[in-house]
RODO-2510 file (C-alpha; in nm, 4 decimals, decimal comma):
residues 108
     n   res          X          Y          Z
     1     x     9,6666     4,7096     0,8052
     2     x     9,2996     4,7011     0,9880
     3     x     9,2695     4,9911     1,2301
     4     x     9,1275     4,9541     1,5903
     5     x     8,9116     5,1625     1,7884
     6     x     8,8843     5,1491     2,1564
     7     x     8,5472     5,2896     2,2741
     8     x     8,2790     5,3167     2,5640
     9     x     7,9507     5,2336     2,6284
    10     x     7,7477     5,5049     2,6752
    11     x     8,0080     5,7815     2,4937
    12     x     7,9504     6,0299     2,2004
    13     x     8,0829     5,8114     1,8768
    14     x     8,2611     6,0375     1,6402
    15     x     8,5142     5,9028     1,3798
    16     x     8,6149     6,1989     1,0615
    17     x     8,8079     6,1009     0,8012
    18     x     8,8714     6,1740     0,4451
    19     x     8,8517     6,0154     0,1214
    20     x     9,1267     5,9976    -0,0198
    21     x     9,2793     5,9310    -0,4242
    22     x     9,4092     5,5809    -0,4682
    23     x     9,5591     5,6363    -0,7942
    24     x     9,7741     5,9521    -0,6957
    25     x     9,9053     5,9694    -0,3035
    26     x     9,7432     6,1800    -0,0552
    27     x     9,4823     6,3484    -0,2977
    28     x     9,1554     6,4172    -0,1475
    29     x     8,8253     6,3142    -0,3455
    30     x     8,5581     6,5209    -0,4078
    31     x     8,2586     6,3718    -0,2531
    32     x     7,9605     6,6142    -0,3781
    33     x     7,6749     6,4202    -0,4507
    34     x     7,8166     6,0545    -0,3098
    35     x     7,5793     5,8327    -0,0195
    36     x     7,8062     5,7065     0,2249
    37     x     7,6739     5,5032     0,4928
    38     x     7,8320     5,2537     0,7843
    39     x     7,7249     5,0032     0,9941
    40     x     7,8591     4,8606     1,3154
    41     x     7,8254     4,4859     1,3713
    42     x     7,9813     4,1977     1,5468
    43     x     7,9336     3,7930     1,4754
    44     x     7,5783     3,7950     1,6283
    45     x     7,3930     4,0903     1,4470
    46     x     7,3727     4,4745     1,3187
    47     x     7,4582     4,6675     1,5840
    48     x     7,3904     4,9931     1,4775
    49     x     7,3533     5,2051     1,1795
    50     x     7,6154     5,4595     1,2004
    51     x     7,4840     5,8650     1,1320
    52     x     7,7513     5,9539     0,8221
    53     x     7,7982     6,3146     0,7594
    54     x     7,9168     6,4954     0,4818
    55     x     8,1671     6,7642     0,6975
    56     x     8,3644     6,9116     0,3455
    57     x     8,2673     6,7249     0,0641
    58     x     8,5533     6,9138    -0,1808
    59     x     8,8106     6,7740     0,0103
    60     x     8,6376     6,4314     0,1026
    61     x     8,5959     6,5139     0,4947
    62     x     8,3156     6,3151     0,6749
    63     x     8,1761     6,2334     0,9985
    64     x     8,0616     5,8534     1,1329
    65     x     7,8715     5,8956     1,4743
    66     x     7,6456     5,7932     1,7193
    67     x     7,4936     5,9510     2,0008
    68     x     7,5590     5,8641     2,3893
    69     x     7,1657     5,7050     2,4007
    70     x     7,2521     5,4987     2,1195
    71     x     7,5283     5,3826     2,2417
    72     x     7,4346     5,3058     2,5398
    73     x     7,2652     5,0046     2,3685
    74     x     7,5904     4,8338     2,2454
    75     x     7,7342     4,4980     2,3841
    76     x     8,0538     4,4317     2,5242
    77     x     8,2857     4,2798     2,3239
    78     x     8,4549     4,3203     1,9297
    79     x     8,2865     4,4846     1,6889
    80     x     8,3741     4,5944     1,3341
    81     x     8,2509     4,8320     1,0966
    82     x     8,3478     4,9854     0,7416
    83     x     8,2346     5,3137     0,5264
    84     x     8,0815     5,2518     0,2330
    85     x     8,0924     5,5131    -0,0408
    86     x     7,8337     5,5259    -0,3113
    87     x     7,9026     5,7879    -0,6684
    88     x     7,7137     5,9655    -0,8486
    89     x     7,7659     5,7392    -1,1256
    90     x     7,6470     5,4249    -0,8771
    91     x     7,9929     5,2802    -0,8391
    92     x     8,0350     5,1767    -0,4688
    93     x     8,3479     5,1336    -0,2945
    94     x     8,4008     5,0516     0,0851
    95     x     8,6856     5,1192     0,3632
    96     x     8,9089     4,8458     0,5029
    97     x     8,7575     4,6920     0,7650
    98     x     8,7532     4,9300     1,1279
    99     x     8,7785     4,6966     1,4439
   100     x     8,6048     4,8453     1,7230
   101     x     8,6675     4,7157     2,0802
   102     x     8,3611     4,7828     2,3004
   103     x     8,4386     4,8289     2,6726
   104     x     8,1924     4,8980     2,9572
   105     x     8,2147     5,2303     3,0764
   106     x     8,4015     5,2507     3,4750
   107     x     8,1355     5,5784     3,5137
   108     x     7,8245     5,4608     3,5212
***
Protein backbone atom coordinates (compact mmCIF):
# COMPACT_ATOMS: atom_id res chain seq x y z
CA UNK A 1 0.00 0.00 0.00
CA UNK A 2 1.50 3.59 -1.31
CA UNK A 3 2.18 5.85 1.65
CA UNK A 4 1.17 9.61 1.73
CA UNK A 5 2.83 12.54 2.98
CA UNK A 6 1.15 15.72 3.84
CA UNK A 7 3.62 18.65 3.71
CA UNK A 8 4.15 22.57 3.49
CA UNK A 9 5.54 24.93 1.40
CA UNK A 10 8.21 26.57 2.78
CA UNK A 11 8.94 23.70 5.77
CA UNK A 12 12.16 21.71 6.65
CA UNK A 13 11.60 18.22 4.53
CA UNK A 14 12.86 15.34 6.54
CA UNK A 15 11.67 11.72 5.89
CA UNK A 16 14.24 8.64 7.86
CA UNK A 17 13.66 5.36 7.21
CA UNK A 18 15.38 2.10 7.05
CA UNK A 19 16.17 -0.50 4.68
CA UNK A 20 14.93 -3.24 5.45
CA UNK A 21 15.50 -7.45 4.44
CA UNK A 22 12.85 -8.68 2.07
CA UNK A 23 13.75 -12.19 2.28
CA UNK A 24 13.65 -12.49 6.21
CA UNK A 25 10.98 -10.00 8.17
CA UNK A 26 12.06 -6.96 9.85
CA UNK A 27 15.92 -7.41 9.23
CA UNK A 28 17.75 -4.29 8.65
CA UNK A 29 20.31 -4.08 5.61
CA UNK A 30 23.57 -3.00 5.81
CA UNK A 31 23.95 -0.08 3.59
CA UNK A 32 27.92 0.68 3.75
CA UNK A 33 29.05 1.63 0.55
CA UNK A 34 25.34 1.85 -1.33
CA UNK A 35 24.24 5.50 -3.44
CA UNK A 36 20.84 6.17 -2.63
CA UNK A 37 19.25 9.05 -4.14
CA UNK A 38 15.37 10.46 -4.54
CA UNK A 39 13.63 12.70 -6.49
CA UNK A 40 10.37 14.52 -6.04
CA UNK A 41 8.19 15.03 -9.11
CA UNK A 42 4.66 15.48 -10.19
CA UNK A 43 3.01 15.02 -13.95
CA UNK A 44 4.63 18.29 -15.21
CA UNK A 45 8.43 17.97 -14.23
CA UNK A 46 11.38 17.17 -11.57
CA UNK A 47 10.63 18.94 -8.77
CA UNK A 48 13.45 18.57 -6.75
CA UNK A 49 16.35 16.41 -6.09
CA UNK A 50 15.97 15.18 -2.66
CA UNK A 51 19.48 15.52 -0.18
CA UNK A 52 19.72 11.49 0.92
CA UNK A 53 21.77 10.84 3.92
CA UNK A 54 23.36 7.95 5.14
CA UNK A 55 22.20 8.40 9.22
CA UNK A 56 23.44 4.44 10.33
CA UNK A 57 24.37 2.61 7.48
CA UNK A 58 24.74 -0.96 9.69
CA UNK A 59 21.31 -0.90 10.37
CA UNK A 60 20.06 0.71 7.00
CA UNK A 61 18.91 4.20 8.65
CA UNK A 62 18.76 7.20 6.19
CA UNK A 63 17.65 10.63 5.81
CA UNK A 64 15.59 12.24 2.54
CA UNK A 65 15.43 16.14 2.98
CA UNK A 66 15.16 19.40 1.78
CA UNK A 67 15.71 22.64 3.17
CA UNK A 68 12.90 25.43 3.95
CA UNK A 69 14.54 27.70 0.76
CA UNK A 70 14.15 24.82 -1.35
CA UNK A 71 11.06 24.21 -0.59
CA UNK A 72 9.80 27.16 -0.79
CA UNK A 73 10.04 26.61 -4.60
CA UNK A 74 7.50 23.68 -4.78
CA UNK A 75 3.96 23.88 -6.42
CA UNK A 76 0.78 23.19 -4.98
CA UNK A 77 -0.65 20.17 -5.70
CA UNK A 78 0.36 15.98 -5.72
CA UNK A 79 3.58 15.02 -5.92
CA UNK A 80 5.35 11.65 -5.66
CA UNK A 81 8.67 10.49 -5.02
CA UNK A 82 10.63 7.08 -4.36
CA UNK A 83 14.29 6.07 -2.86
CA UNK A 84 16.37 4.51 -5.00
CA UNK A 85 19.12 2.29 -3.62
CA UNK A 86 22.22 1.54 -5.59
CA UNK A 87 24.99 -1.69 -4.18
CA UNK A 88 28.12 -2.03 -4.18
CA UNK A 89 27.83 -4.69 -6.61
CA UNK A 90 25.62 -2.08 -9.03
CA UNK A 91 22.31 -3.79 -8.41
CA UNK A 92 19.65 -1.03 -7.95
CA UNK A 93 16.49 -1.39 -6.25
CA UNK A 94 13.83 1.40 -5.53
CA UNK A 95 10.98 2.09 -2.75
CA UNK A 96 7.26 1.87 -3.48
CA UNK A 97 6.12 4.83 -4.70
CA UNK A 98 5.75 7.93 -1.68
CA UNK A 99 2.72 10.29 -2.52
CA UNK A 100 3.37 13.63 -1.31
CA UNK A 101 0.49 16.16 -0.99
CA UNK A 102 1.83 19.74 -1.28
CA UNK A 103 -0.22 22.37 0.60
CA UNK A 104 0.43 26.14 0.82
CA UNK A 105 1.60 27.11 4.01
CA UNK A 106 -1.45 29.34 6.28
CA UNK A 107 2.00 31.29 7.79
CA UNK A 108 3.35 33.07 5.33
Amino acid sequence: MATTISFKVGDTFKLSGQLVSDQVANTPVNITGYTIRSQLRNDAALIQSMTVSITDAVNGRYTVSATPVQTAAWPVGNARMDIEFTTNAGDVMSSDTIKVVIKQSETI
